[in-house]
Structure formats: C-alpha cells, structure tokens
C-alpha positions as CSV (number, residue, x, y, z in Angstrom):
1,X,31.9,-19.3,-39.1
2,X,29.8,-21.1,-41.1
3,X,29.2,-23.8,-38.7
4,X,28.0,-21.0,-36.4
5,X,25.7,-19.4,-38.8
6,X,24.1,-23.1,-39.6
7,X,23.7,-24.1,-35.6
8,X,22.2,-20.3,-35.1
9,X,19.5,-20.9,-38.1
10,X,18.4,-24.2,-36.5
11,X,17.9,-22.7,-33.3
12,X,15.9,-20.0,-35.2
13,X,13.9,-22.4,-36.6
14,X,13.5,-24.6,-33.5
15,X,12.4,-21.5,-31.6
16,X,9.9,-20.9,-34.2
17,X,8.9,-24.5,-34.0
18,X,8.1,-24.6,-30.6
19,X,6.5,-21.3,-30.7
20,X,4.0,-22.6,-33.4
21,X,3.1,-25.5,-31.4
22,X,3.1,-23.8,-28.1
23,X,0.5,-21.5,-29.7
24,X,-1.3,-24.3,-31.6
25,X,-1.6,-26.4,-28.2
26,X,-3.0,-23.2,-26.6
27,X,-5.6,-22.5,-29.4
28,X,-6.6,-26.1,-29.2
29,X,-6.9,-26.4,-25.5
30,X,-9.7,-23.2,-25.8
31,X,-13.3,-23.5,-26.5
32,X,-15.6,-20.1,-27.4
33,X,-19.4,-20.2,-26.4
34,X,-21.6,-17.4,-27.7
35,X,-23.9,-16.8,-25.4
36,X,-27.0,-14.4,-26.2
37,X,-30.4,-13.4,-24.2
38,X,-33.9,-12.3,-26.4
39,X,-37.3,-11.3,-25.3
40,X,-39.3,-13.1,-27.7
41,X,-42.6,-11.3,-27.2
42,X,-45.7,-13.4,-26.1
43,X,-44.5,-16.5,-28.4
44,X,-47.3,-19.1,-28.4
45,X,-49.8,-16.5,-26.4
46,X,-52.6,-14.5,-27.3
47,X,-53.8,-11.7,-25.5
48,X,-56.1,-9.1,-26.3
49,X,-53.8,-6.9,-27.7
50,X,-51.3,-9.5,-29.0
51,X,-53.2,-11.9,-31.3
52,X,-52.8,-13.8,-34.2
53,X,-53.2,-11.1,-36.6
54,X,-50.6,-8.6,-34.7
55,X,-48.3,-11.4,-33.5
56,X,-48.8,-14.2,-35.8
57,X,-47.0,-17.6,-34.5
58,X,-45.8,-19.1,-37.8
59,X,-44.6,-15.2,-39.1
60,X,-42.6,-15.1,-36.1
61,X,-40.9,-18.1,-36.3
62,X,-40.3,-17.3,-40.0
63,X,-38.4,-14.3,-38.5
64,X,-36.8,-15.7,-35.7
65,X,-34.9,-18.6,-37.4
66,X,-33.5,-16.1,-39.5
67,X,-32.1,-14.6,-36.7
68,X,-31.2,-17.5,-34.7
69,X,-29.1,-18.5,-37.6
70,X,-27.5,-15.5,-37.8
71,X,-26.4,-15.5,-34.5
72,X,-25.3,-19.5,-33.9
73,X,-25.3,-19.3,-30.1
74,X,-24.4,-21.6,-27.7
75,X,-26.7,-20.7,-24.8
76,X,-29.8,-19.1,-25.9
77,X,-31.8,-17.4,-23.0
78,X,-35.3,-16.3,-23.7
79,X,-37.8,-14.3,-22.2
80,X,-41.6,-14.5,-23.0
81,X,-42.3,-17.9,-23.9
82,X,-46.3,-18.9,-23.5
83,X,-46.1,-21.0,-20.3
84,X,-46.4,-24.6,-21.6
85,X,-44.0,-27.4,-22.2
86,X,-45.0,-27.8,-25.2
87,X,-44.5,-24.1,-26.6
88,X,-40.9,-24.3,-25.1
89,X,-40.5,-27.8,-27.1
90,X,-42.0,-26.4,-30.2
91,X,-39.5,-23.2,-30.2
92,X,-37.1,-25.9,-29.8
93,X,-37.9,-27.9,-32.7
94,X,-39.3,-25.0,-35.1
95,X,-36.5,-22.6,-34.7
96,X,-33.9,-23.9,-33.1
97,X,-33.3,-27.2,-34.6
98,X,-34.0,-26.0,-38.4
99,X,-32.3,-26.7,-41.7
100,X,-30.2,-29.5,-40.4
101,X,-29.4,-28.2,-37.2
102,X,-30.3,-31.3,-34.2
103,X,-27.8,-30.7,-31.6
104,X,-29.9,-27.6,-29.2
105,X,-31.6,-29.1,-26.1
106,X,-33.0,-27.2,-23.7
107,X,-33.1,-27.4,-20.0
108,X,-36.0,-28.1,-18.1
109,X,-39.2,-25.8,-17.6
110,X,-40.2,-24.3,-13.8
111,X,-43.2,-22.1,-13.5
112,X,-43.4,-21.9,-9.7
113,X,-45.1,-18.5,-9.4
114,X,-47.7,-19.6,-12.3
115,X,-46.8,-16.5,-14.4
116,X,-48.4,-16.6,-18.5
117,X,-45.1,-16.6,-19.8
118,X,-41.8,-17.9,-19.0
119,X,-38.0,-18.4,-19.3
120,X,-36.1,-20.9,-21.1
121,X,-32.3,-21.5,-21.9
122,X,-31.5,-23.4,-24.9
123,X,-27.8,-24.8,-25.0
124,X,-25.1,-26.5,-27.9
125,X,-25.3,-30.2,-26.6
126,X,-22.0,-30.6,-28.6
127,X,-20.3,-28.3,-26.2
128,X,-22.4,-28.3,-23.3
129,X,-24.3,-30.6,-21.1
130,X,-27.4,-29.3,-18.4
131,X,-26.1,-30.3,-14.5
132,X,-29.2,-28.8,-12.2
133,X,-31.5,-25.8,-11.5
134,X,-32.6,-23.7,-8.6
135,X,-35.3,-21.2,-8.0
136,X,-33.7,-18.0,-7.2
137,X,-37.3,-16.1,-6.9
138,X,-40.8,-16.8,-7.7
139,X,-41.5,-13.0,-7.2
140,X,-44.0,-11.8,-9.7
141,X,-42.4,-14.4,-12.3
142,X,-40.0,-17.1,-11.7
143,X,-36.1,-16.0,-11.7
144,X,-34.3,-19.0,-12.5
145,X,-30.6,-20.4,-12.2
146,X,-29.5,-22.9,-14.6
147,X,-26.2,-24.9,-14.2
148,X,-23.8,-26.1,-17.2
149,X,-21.1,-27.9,-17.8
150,X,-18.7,-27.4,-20.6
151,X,-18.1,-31.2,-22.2
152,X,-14.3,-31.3,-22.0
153,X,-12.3,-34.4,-23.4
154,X,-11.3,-35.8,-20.0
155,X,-14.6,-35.5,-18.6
156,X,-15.6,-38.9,-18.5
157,X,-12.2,-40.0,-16.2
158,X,-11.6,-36.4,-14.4
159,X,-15.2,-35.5,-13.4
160,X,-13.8,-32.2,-13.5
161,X,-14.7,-29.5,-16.4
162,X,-15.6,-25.4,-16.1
163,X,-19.4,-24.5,-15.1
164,X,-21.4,-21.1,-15.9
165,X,-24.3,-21.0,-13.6
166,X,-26.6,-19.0,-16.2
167,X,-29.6,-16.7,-14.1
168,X,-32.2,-15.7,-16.3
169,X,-34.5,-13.3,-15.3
170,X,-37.2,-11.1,-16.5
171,X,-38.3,-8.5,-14.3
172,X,-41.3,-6.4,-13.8
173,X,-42.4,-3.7,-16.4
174,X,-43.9,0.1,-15.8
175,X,-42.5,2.9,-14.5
176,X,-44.8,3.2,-11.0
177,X,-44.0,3.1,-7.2
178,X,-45.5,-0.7,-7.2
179,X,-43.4,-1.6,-10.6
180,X,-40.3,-0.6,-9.2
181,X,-41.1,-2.1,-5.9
182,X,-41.6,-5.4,-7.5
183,X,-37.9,-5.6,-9.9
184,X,-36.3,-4.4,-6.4
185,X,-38.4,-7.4,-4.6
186,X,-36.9,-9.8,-7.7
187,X,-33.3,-9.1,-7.2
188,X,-33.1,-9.1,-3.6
189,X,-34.8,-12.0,-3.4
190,X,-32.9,-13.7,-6.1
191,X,-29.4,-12.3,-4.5
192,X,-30.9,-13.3,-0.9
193,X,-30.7,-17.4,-2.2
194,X,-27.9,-16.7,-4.3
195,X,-25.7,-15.7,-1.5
196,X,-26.8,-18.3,0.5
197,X,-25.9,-21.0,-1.9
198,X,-22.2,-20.1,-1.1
199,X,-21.4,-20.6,-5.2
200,X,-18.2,-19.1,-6.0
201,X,-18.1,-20.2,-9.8
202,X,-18.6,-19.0,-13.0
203,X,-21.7,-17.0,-12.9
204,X,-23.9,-14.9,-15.5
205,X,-27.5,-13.1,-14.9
206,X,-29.6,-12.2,-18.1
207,X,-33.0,-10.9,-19.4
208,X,-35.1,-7.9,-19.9
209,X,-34.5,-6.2,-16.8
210,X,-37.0,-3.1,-17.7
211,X,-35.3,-0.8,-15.7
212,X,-34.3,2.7,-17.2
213,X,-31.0,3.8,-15.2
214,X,-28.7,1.9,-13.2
215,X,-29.5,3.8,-10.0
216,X,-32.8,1.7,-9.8
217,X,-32.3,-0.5,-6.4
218,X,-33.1,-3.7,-8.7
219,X,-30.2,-3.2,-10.7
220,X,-28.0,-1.5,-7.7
221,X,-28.7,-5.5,-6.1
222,X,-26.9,-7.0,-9.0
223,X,-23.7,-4.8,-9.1
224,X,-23.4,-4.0,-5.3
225,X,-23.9,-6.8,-3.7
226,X,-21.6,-7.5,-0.5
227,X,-20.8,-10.8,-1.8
228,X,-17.9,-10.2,-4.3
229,X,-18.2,-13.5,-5.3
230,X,-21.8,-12.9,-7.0
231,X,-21.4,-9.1,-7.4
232,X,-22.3,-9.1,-11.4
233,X,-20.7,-6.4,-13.9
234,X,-21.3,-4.5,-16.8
235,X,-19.1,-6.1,-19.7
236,X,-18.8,-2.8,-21.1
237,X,-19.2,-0.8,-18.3
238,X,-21.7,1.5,-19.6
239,X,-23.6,2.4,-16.3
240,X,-26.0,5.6,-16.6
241,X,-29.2,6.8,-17.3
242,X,-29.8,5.0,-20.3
243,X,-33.6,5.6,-21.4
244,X,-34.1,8.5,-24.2
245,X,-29.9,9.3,-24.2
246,X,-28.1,9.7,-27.1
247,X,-24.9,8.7,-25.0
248,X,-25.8,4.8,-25.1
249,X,-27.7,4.9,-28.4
250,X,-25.1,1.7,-29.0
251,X,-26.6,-0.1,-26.8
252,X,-30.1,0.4,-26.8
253,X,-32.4,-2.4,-26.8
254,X,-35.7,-1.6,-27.2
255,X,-38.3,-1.0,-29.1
256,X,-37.3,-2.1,-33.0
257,X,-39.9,-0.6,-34.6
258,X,-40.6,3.2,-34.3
259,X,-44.9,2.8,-34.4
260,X,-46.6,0.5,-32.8
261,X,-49.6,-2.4,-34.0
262,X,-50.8,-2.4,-30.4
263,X,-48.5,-5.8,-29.6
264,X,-45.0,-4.7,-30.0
265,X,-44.2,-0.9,-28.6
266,X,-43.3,1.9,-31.0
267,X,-41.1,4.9,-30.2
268,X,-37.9,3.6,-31.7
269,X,-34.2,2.5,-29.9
270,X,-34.1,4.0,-27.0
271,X,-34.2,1.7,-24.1
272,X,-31.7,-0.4,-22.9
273,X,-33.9,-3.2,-21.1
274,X,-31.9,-6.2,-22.1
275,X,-28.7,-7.4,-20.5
276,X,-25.9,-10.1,-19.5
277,X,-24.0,-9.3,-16.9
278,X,-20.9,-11.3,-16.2
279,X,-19.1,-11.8,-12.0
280,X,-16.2,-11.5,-11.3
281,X,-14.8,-14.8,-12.2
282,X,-15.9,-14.2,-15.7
283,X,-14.4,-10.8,-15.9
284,X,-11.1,-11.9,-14.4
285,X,-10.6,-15.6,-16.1
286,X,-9.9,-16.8,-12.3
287,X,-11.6,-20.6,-13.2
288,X,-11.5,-21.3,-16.6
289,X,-14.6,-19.2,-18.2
290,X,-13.6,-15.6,-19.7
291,X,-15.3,-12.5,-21.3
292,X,-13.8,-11.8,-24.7
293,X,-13.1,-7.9,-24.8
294,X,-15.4,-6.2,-27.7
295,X,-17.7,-9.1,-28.1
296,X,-21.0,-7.7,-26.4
297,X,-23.4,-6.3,-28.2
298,X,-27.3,-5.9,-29.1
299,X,-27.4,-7.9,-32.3
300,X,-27.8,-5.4,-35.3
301,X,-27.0,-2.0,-32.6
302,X,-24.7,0.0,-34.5
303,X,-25.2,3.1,-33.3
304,X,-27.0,4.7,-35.7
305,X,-30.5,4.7,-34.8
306,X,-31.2,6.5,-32.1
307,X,-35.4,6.7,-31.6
308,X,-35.1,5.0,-35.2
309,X,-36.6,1.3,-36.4
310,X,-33.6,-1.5,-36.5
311,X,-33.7,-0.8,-40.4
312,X,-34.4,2.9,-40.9
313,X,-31.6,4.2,-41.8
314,X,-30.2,1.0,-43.5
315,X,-28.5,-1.6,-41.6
316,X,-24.9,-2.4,-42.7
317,X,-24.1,-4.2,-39.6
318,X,-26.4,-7.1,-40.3
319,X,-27.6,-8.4,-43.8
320,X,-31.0,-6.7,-44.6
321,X,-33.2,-9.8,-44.5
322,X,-31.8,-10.3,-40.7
323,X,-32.5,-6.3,-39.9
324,X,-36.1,-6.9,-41.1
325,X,-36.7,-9.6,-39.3
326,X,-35.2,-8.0,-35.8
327,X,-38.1,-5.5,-36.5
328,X,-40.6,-8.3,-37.5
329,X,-40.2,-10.6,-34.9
330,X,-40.0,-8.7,-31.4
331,X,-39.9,-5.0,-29.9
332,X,-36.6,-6.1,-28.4
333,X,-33.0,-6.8,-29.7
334,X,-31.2,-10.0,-28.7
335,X,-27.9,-8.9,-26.6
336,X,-24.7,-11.3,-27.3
337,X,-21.6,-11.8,-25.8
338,X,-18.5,-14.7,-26.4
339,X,-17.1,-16.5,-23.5
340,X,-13.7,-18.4,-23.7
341,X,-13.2,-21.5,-21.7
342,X,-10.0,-22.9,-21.3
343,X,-10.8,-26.8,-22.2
344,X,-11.4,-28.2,-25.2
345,X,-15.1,-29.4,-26.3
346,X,-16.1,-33.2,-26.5
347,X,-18.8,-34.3,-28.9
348,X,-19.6,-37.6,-27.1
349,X,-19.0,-37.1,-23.7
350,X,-22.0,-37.3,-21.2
351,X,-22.3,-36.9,-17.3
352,X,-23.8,-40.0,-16.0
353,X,-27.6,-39.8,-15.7
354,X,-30.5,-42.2,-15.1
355,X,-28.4,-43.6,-11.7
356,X,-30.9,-42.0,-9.1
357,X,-34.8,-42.2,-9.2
358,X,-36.9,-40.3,-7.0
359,X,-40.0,-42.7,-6.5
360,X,-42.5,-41.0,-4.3
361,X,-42.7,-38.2,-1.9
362,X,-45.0,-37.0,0.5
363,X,-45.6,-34.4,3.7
364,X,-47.8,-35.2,6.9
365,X,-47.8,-34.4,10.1
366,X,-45.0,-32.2,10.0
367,X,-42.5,-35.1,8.5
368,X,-41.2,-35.5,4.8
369,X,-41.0,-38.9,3.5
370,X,-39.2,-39.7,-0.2
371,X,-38.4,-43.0,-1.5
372,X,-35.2,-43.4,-4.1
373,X,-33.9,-45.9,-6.1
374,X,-30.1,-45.6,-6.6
375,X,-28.4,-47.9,-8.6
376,X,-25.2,-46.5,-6.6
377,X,-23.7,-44.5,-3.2
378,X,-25.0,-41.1,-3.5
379,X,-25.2,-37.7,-0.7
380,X,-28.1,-35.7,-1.8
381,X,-28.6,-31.9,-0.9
382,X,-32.6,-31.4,-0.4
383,X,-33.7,-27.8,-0.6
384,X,-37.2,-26.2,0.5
385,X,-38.5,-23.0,-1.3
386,X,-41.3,-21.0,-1.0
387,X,-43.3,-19.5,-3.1
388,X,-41.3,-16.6,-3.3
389,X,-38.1,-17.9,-3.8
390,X,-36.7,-17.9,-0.4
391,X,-35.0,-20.7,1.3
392,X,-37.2,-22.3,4.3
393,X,-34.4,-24.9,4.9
394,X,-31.9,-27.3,3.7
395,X,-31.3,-30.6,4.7
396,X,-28.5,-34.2,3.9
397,X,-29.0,-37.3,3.4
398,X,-27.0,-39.8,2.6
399,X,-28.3,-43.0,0.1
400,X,-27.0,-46.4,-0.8
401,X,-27.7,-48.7,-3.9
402,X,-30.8,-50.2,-3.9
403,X,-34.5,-48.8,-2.3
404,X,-33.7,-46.0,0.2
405,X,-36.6,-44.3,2.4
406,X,-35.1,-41.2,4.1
407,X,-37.3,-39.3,6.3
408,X,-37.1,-35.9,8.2
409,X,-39.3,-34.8,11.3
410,X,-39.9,-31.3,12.6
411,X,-40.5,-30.0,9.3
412,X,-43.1,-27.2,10.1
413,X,-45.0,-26.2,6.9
414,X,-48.1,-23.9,6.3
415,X,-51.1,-24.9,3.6
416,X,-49.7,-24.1,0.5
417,X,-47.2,-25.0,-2.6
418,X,-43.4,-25.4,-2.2
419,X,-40.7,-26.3,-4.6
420,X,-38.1,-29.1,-3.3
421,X,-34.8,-29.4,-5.3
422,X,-33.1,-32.9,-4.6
423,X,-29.6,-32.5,-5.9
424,X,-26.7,-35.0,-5.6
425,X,-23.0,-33.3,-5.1
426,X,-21.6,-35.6,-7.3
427,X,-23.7,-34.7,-10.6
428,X,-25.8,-37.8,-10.9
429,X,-28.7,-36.4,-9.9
430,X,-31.1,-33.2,-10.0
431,X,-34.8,-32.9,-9.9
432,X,-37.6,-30.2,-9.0
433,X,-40.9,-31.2,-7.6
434,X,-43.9,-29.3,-6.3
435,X,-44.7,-30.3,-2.8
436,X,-48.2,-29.6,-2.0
437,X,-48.8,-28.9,1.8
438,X,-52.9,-29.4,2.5
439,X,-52.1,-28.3,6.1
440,X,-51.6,-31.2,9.4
C-alpha cells in the first residue's frame, strides 16, 4: 500500500513536472509586439494656422516622448510627419531613441504623390527587422505597405520567420461630396494593388481614417472586400455610427482638447478617426501572428469623457503627466493593440543585406534598361506604379553574380513620374526609385 501511494506521488509530481515545462517551453517559444498608430499633427511643419507659437516643435516633443515612453511599442505608425527625411530622422532620434533607448529604426520614406506631410513606421530592431515596401496608392497622399519580419532564433539557418505586412494610411479629411470621394478613391485603390499582390500573410491597415460611420464606401472597402484573404476586421468589432455617440465614447479618438488654439480642433472626444484593423490571419492565429483579446485601445480612452478633454474629468487610466501631454501634444489619441507571435525574438540576427546593388537605370524609346551588381544568384520581381498607385505592369528577371544589364522592350510609358519597386523573392533585396518618363 505504501509502495502504491509513493509510485502514485511521483507520478503526481512527474505530471506536474512536465506540465511546468510544457507551459515554460510554450511561454518561451512566444514573442508580444505592441503595435500602436498616432497622428502626430503637422510635426516639423508650419502652416498658417499651425505655427510655432500654436504647435511649437520642441513642446511637442517634450510631450510626445512622455507618451512614447508610456506606451513602449514595437511598431509605431504615424501620421502627419512634415515631408522631409530629415524630420522623420529627427522624430527618430529626439523621441524615439531618448533616455537610453537606441534600438528604434525606422523604415524608409516614399512621398510619391508629393503630399506636405507623410507616414512613417518606426519598429523594435531587437525584435523586428524591415524586408520591403510597396505603394498601395498615391491618391491624394501616399498609402503605404510596409513588410517585417519578426527576428526569430533560427533565422539565420531556416530563412523562415512570421511577417506582418503593416499598411498605413491617412486618408482625406472634410465631410463634402469631393472629401468622401477622395477616402473612397484611397481604399479602392489601395485594395485594387493589394489584391493583386496575391499576399495571403499576416496583414494590418492603420491611420486616421477621418471617416465618421462605417457605412462610408472607404471604410466598407476595408471590411468587404471579396478577397477574404485581405478583408480587414474590427478587433473589437465596434462597427456603427461613431461621430457624436455616446455608444462608442470608449473608443473615441479625436479631438483631446475641448477648445481649440486654431492648430489642434476643439469640441472634445467624440470622433473615432483613428484605427488598426487586423485580417483574418491575425484574428484567427492561422500563421503565426495573433490578436490578443482585450488589448486594443485609444491610449488614455476610458470611457469617461465623452465631448470632454483627455484630462477633464481626471484621468485614472493613465498617470496625469501622460493625460496632459495626450492633450498637449496632438488633437488625436494614439490607438494600441498587442500581437502574439509564436517564435521567439533574436537580438543579433539579421537578414542578409548589402548583396544586390542597383547601379543605374533608365527609360527610352519605350525600353527599360537597369544595371546590377550582385555579389550572388538572385530572381528579382520589378513592379511599375503610377502615380496613383495602380499597377501598370510587372515584370522577372533573373541575375547572376557579378555586373548584370537586364533589359525590357515594349514598355509603353506616357511623360510623367513613376515608382519602380525592384524586389528579390528571396529577401536580399528591395529598393524604390522614381522613374522619370520625359516622353520618346
């Protein structure tokens, strides 16, 4: 009896065992990214209603590292940058990479449709490395698509790891017939490439949309889409009429501040402009990338503030130096949400770069000419856009080590500017150029 008691405690305690490590192994084998979208408001412009004295630079960035550091995210989409490299750098290096933080990079900067502000993303280079871009839309603004890859351990000898394709957008504003024509004219054209990119990946689509009810056609192109691969959805499926309703005072947006100083708009929470929207891959955990239930939210949206300022009544959800400067800093509220990806992260682990370099490139008399040196075998894919986003034609080639010339004939193109992305399908290279056409 006793000898039956003793053998029935081990096994206790050998279950128990191998239920700890089973559940330690599955802990360790996860990664979370927190992944968050803000409109920064004009940072780095002027305009005549948004100046130095309304919308100072070094204020706001008082304001916004505050809030960055309260958030800690992983991918940082941003809307409203002052179209310059050098204002995305600065944001870069005077909020991002602050008080001992080094480890943000961000991806690279497009401005096809030659709009005064732009978007950025701004990543975790401990977790995440940048792959490639394409244009989706050059519509009004730019709508860009931005590839990652999640630096797992085995990287380096599987060349496999997850991806989140990451869309950021930020579409027209107003409220008339033209304004509503335009955000419909973004997202079609946006879901138009999309869909024929034939992606079926992890894929997420951000920004200030502007749009006040979810029957607008611009946002009806995200979440009806016949493509069920890049259908997007609501994380928290909280579809209506959102502008001025108590109903989704959780989840409202926009503005922070109740009056206005001419630059950021007054009237209090109750807009909800500002989303991330998740496909169905990401809802359903079908390739390696999965929404965490409960996690969105507009950072410092509790609920309690409908056609209120972010800190009147008092903000409990967020320390009050952080609620102050949500109202300080912009008229919108970041939105947040955590993603789970089934690999573990890698500090030190880098895709191969630096193999492929695109020497020169030219267009005449209907052919295109581009010269590469490759320090390996390589198949390129080499895209055509136009200015508005759509795809005039794709085309292979096929490289080998050394100087490659690889030219294509019958290429019929009108006076203009086009955007060529050269990408190579086995991630060592990616690069956007602007391919001036001065007519044959």
């Amino acid at each position: 009896m006793y000898f039956f008691k003793r053998n029935l405690i081990s096994t206790a305690r050998l279950f128990l065992l191998l239920l700890f490590l089973q559940i330690t192994i599955t802990a360790a084998s996860q990664d979370t990214l927190k992944v968050a979208v803000y409109n920064l408001l004009y940072y780095g412009l002027e305009t005549s209603y948004c100046n130095n004295t309304n919308n100072n630079l070094e204020n706001k960035e008082t304001y916004l590292r505050k809030i960055i550091k309260h958030i800690k995210p992983s991918i940082l989409a941003v809307n409203e940058i002052a179209a310059s490299t050098a204002m995305c750098d600065r944001f870069l290096s005077n909020v991002m990479n602050t008080e001992g933080v080094n480890y943000y990079n961000r991806v690279s900067y497009f401005n096809v449709s030659n709009s005064e502000v732009v978007n950025m993303l701004y990543y975790d280079s401990r977790k995440l490395g940048y792959h490639s871009h394409k244009l989706l839309s050059s519509y009004v603004r730019d709508v860009n698509m931005f590839k990652l890859y999640h630096k797992s351990p085995d990287l380096s000898t599987s060349h496999d790891t997850a991806f989140i394709y990451c869309i950021v957008a930020h579409l027209k504003a107003g409220n008339t017939e033209n304004d509503l024509y335009a955000r419909k004219m973004m997202t079609l054209y946006a879901m138009n490439n999309l869909n024929s990119f034939n992606i079926n990946d992890n894929i997420l689509i951000m920004g200030d949309f502007n749009t006040k009810t979810y029957q607008e056609e611009c946002f009806q192109n995200l979440i009806n889409h016949s493509n069920t691969n890049i259908r997007f959805n609501d994380p928290v499926d909280q579809l209506g009429s959102w502008y001025g309703n108590s109903t989704f005072k959780k989840y409202h947006t926009q503005s922070t501040n109740v009056s206005s100083n001419d630059c950021a708009s007054g009237g209090g929470l109750d807009d909800r402009f500002d989303f991330i929207l998740i496909n169905d891959n990401v809802k359903n955990d079908n390739l390696d990338v999965y929404y965490i239930p409960d996690s969105y939210g507009a950072i410092g949206q509790d609920g309690l503030r409908f056609n209120q300022s972010i800190n009147n009544p008092s903000n409990t959800l967020v320390p009050s130096d952080v609620a102050y400067a949500l109202l300080k800093a912009s008229d919108h509220l970041p939105v947040s949400l955590e993603l789970r990806v089934n690999r573990l992260p890698a500090n030190t682990v880098t895709l191969p770069d630096n193999v492929i370099e695109l020497t020169s490139f030219s267009y005449h008399q209907n052919q295109l000419e581009m010269e590469f040196n490759s320090l390996q075998n390589e198949s390129l894919i080499i895209s055509c856009h136009g200015i508005n986003g759509q795809l005039l034609f794709q085309l292979d080639a096929e490289i080998i080590q050394g100087t490659n010339t690889v030219s294509f004939d019958n290429i019929s193109l009108q006076k203009g500017f086009y955007l060529l992305n050269i990408q190579g399908q086995h991630g060592h290279f990616n690069r956007s150029v602007k391919l001036p056409v001065l007519g044959n």
